[in-house]
C-alpha positions as CSV (number, residue, x, y, z in Angstrom):
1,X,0.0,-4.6,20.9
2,X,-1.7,-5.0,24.0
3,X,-5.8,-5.5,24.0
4,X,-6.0,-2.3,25.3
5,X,-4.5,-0.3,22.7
6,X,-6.3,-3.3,20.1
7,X,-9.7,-2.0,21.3
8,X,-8.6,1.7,21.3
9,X,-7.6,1.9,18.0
10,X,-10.3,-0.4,16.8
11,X,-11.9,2.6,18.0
12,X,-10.5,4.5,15.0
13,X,-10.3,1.4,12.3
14,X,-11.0,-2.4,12.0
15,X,-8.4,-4.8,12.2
16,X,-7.3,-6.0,8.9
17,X,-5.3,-8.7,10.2
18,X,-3.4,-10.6,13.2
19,X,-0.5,-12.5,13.1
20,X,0.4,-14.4,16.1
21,X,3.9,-15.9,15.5
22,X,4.9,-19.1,18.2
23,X,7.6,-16.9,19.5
24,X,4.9,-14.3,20.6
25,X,6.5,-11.6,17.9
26,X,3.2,-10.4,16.2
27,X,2.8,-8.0,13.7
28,X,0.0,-6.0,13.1
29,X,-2.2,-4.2,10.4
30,X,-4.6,-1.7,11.0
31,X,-7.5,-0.2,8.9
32,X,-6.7,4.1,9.9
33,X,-9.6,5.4,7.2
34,X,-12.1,6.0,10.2
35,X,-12.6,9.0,12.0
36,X,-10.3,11.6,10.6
37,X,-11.3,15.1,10.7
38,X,-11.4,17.3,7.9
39,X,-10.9,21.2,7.2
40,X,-11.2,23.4,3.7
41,X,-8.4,26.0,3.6
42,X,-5.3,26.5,5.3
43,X,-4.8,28.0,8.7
44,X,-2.1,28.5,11.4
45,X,-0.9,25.6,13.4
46,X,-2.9,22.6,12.0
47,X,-0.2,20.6,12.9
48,X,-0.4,21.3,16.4
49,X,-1.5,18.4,18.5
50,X,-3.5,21.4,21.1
51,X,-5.3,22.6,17.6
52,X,-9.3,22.8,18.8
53,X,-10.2,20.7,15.7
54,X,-13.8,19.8,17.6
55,X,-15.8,21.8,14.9
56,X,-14.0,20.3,11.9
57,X,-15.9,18.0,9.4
58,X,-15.7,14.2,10.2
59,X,-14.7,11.7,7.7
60,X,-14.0,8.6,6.6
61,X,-11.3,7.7,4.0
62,X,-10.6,7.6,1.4
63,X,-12.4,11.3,0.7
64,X,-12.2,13.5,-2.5
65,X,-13.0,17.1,-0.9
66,X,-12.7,18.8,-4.2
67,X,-15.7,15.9,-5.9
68,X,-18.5,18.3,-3.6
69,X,-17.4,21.2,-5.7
70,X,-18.9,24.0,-6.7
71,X,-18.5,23.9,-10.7
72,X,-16.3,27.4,-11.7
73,X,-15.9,28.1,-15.1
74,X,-12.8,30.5,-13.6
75,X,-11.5,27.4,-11.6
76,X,-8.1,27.7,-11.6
77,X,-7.7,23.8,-12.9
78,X,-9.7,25.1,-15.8
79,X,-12.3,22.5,-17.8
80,X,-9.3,19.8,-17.7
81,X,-10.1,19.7,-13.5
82,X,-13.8,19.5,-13.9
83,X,-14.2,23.4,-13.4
84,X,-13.9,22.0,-9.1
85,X,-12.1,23.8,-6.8
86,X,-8.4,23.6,-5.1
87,X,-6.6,24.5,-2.8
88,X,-5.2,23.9,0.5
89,X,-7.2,21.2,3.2
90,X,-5.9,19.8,6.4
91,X,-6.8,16.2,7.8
92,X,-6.1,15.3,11.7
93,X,-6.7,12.3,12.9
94,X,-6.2,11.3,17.0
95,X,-5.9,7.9,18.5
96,X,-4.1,6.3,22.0
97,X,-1.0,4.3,22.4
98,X,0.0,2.2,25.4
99,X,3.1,2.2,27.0
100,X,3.8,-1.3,25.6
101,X,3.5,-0.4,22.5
102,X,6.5,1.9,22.9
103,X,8.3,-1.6,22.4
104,X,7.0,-2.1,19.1
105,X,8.1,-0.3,15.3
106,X,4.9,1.7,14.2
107,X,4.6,3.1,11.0
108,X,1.8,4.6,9.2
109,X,1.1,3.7,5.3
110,X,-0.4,6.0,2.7
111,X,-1.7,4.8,-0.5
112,X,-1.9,8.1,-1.9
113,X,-2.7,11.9,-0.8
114,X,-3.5,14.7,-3.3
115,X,-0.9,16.5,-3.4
116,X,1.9,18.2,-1.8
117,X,1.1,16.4,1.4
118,X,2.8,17.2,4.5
119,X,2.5,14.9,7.8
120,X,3.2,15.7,11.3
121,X,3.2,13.5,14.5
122,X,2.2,15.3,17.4
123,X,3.6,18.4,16.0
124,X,6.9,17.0,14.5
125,X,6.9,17.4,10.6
126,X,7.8,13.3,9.6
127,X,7.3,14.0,5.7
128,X,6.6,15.5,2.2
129,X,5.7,13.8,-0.6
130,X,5.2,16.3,-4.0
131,X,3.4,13.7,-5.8
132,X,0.0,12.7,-5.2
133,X,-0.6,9.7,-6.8
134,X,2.2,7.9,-5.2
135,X,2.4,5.9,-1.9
136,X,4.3,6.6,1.0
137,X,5.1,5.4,4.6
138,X,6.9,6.8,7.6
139,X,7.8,5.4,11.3
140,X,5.7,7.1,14.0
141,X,7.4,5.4,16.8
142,X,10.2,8.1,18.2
143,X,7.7,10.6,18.3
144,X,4.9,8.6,19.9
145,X,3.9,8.9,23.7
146,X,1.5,6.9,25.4
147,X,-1.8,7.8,25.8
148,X,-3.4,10.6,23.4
149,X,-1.6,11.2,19.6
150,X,-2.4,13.1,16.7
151,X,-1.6,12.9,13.3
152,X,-2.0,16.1,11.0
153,X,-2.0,16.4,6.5
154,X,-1.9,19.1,5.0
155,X,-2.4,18.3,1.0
156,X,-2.2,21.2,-1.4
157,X,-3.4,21.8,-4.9
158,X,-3.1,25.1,-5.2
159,X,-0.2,25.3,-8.5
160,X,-3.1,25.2,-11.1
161,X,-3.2,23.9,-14.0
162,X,-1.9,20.9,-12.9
163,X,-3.1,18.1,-15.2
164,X,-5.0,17.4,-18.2
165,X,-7.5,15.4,-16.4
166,X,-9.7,15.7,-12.9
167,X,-7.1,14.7,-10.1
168,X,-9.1,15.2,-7.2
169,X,-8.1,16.4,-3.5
170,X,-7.0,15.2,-0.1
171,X,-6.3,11.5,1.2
172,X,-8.5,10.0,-1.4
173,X,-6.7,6.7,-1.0
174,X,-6.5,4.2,1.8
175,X,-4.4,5.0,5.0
176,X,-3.3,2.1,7.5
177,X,-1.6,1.8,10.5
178,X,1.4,-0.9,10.9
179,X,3.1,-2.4,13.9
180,X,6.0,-4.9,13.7
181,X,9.1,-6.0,15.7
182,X,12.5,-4.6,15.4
183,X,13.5,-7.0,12.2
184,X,11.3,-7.0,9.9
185,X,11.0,-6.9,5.8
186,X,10.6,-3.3,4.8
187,X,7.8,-2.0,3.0
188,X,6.9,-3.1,-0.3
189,X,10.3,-4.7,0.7
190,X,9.7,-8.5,-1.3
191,X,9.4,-9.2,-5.0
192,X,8.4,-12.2,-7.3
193,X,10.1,-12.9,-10.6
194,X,9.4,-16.1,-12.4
195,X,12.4,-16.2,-15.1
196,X,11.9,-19.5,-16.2
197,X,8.1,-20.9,-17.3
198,X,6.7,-23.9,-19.3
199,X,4.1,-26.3,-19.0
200,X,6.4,-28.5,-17.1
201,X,8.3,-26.7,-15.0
202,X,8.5,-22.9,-13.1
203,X,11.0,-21.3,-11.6
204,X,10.1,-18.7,-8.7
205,X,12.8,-16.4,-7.5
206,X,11.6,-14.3,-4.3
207,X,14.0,-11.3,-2.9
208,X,13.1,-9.5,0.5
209,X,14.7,-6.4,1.5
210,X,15.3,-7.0,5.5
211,X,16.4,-4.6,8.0
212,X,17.2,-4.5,11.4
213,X,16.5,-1.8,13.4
214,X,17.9,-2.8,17.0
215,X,20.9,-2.5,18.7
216,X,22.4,-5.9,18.2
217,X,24.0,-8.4,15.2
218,X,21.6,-11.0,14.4
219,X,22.1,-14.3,12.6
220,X,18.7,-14.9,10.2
221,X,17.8,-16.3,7.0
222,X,14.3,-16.1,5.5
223,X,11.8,-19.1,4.3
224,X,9.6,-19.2,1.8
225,X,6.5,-20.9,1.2
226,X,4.5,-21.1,-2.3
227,X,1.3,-21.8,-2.0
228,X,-1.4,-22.5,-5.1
229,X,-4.2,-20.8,-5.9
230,X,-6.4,-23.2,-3.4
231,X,-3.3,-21.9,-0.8
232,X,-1.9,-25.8,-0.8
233,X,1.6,-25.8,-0.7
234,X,3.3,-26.5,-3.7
235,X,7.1,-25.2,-3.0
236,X,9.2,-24.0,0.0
237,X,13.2,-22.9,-0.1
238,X,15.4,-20.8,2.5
239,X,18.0,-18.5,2.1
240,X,21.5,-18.3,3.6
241,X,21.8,-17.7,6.6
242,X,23.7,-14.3,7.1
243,X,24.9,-11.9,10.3
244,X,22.6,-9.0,10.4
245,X,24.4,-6.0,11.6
246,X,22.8,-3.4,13.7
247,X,21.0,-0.5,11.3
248,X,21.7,-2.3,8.4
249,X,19.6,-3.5,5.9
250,X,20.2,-6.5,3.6
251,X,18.5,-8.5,0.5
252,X,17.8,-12.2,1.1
253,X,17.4,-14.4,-2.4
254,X,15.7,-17.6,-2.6
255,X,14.6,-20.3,-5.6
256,X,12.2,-22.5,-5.7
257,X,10.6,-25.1,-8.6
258,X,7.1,-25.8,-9.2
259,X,6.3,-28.8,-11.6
260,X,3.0,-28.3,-13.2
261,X,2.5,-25.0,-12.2
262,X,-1.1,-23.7,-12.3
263,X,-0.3,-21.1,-15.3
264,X,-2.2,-17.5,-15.1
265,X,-3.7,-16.6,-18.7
266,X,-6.2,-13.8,-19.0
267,X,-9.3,-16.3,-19.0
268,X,-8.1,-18.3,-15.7
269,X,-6.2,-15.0,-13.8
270,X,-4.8,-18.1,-11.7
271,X,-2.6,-16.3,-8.3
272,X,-0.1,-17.7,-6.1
273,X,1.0,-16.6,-3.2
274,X,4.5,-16.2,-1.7
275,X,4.8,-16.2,1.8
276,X,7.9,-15.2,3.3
277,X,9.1,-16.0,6.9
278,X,12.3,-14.1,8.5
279,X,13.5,-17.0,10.8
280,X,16.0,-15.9,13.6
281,X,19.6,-18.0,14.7
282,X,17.3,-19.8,17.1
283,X,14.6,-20.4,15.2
284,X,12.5,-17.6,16.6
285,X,10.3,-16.0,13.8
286,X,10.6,-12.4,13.0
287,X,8.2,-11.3,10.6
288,X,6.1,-12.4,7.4
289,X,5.0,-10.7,4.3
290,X,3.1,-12.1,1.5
291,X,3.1,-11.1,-2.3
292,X,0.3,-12.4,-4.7
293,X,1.9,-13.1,-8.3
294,X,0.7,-14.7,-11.3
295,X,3.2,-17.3,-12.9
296,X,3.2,-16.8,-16.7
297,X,5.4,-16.6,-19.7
298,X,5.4,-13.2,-21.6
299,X,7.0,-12.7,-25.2
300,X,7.2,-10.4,-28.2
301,X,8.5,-11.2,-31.3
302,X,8.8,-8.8,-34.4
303,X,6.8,-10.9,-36.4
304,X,3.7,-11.8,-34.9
305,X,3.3,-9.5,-31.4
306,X,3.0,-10.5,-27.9
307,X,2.7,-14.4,-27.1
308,X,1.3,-15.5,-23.8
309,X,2.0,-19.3,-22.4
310,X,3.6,-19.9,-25.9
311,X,-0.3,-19.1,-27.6
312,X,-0.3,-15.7,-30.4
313,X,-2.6,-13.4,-27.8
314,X,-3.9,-10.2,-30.0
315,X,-3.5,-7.1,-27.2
316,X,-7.0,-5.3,-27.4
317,X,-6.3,-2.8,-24.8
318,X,-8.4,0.2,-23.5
319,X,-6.5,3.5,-21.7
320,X,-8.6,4.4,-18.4
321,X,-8.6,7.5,-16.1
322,X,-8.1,6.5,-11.7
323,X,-11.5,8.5,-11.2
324,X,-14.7,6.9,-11.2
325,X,-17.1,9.9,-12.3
326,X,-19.2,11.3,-9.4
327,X,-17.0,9.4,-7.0
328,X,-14.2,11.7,-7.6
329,X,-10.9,10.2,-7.3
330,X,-12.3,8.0,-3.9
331,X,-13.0,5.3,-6.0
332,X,-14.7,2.2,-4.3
333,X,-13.3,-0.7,-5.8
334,X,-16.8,-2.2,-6.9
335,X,-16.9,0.5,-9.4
336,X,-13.5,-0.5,-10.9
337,X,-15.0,-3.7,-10.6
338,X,-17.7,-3.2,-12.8
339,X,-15.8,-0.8,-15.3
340,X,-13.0,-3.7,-15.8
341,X,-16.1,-6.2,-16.5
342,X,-17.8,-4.0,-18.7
343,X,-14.6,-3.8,-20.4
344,X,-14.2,-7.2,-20.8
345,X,-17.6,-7.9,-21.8
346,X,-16.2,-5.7,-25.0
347,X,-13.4,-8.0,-25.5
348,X,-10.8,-5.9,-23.9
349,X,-8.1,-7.6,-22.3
350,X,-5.3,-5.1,-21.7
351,X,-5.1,-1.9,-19.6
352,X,-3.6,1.3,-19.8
353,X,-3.1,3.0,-17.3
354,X,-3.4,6.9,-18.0
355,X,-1.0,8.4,-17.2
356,X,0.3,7.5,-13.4
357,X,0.4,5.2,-11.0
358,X,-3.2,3.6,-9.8
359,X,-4.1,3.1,-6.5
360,X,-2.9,-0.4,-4.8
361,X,-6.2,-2.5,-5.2
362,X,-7.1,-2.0,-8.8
């Protein structure tokens, strides 16, 4: 993106990260959780990107509306939802593009909105997701102009009861902004598996779902670097190189070996890190994505449980709730933090997760 539009929408969220490939490619990640505005209820036209949203409550994500309450021992979500309130709420938030950022793919990412969530771009709807503890993403970029945008939520909690447990309202997760070229690895597009595991020897296999979203064929392959938990190198492979159509999409494979591989065991959570390169015909780079994994060996036999690194590990697990008391569901992660290490202090060393998916930090 140009520094102009870098400083405007630092305006509206810090800069998580910047890579600058050699070929001048970058790809961009942007903190959005600043500067949203925020209104209880429904109403006509939120989506509208003329809506006079000037009075509206200002916030910062992630935000729990339903946390401020009041208690109602008639709330519809009954004692299981705290006795709090729910309902309809609409977020907006605006921000400026450039004209050469027209050139780029822009995408926004949602780590979770509760529930029913509906998203608009400058008045176009993009999306619906029913479930609100799931994430979601969607491509701004046909519907973005330069100079002023606005993105609209709507997030409804109105079918009551709903769940056993307090569930919270709103975009209570994280929210960023992405910008990448026109090949690229989709999102959440790469995964980790590590099939084989000793002492001696691991095997890494790393897959990355690429697609290309331009108008012509391109020859590319993608490279992959391991890197250690002191992020030395410690493995690299590449993958065939294949003919990318236009508007197709295509999964890349790659294997590398690690001798003495740095194992991850509950006392010494070891991580590597995969970092994966798409590499063009002429050597141009593309994109990179990364994905953290632990390499370990995990077993259960009938007659004496769940063996870890080829050691008898007795699971003493604990099931935990995604809400963090008078936080509501906009947990910070220092308070998992401290949960999971006043867990541990108990000699817990397994999670359950009751009874959905948690948010992408913890």
């Amino acid at each position: 993106m140009t520094i102009a539009a870098i400083k405007s929408l630092l305006t509206t969220g810090a800069l998580l990260s910047f890579l600058a490939f050699p070929s001048g490619v970058q790809a961009e990640v942007f903190n959005f959780d600043a500067d949203w505005r925020f209104h209880k209820g429904d109403l006509e036209g939120g989506e509208q990107p003329h809506k006079d949203d000037s009075t509206w409550e200002k916030v910062n994500l992630p935000h729990d509306w339903a946390i401020n309450g009041g208690f109602d021992e008639h709330a519809p979500a009954t004692g299981s939802g705290a006795f709090l309130p729910t309902g309809v709420a609409w977020y907006r938030k605006h921000f400026n593009i450039s004209e050469a950022d027209k050139a780029k793919r822009i995408y926004i990412e949602f780590d979770g909105v509760m529930e029913r969530s509906g998203v608009w771009i400058n008045g176009v709807h993009i999306g619906h997701k029913p479930n609100g503890y799931i994430s979601f993403h969607y491509e701004l970029t046909p519907h973005l102009k330069p100079g002023p945008n606005v993105i609209s939520v709507r997030a409804d909690t109105s079918a009551q009861p709903a769940s056993r447990w307090y569930a919270g309202g709103g975009i209570y997760r994280h929210v960023r902004l992405i910008t990448k070229g026109d090949i690229h690895v989709e999102a959440w597009g790469s995964y980790v598996h590590t099939p084989k595991v000793d002492q001696k020897l691991a095997s890494v296999q790393v897959e990355s779902s690429v697609i290309n979203k331009s108008r012509l064929d391109r020859k590319v392959h993608i490279a992959i670097s391991i890197l250690d938990p002191k992020g030395k190198e410690v493995a690299k492979s590449a993958s065939e190189v294949i003919l990318l159509q236009a508007g197709r999409s295509v999964k890349l494979k790659t294997e590398s070996k690690i001798t003495n591989p740095h194992l991850w065991n509950t006392f010494d959570p070891a991580l590597h890190k995969a970092v994966v390169r798409i590499v063009a015909d002429n050597k141009e780079l593309l994109d990179q994505d990364e994905v953290t994994f632990g390499i370990r060996k995990i077993e259960f036999k009938a007659d004496s449980g769940f063996w870890l690194n080829d050691k008898n590990i007795k699971i003493k697990g604990a099931a935990i709730h995604a809400d963090g008391g008078a936080f509501g569901m906009a947990v910070p992660l220092s308070f998992y933090e401290r949960r999971l290490e006043g867990l541990r202090a108990l000699g817990v060393n397994a999670i359950r997760t009751a009874h959905h998916p948690f948010s992408p930090e913890f």
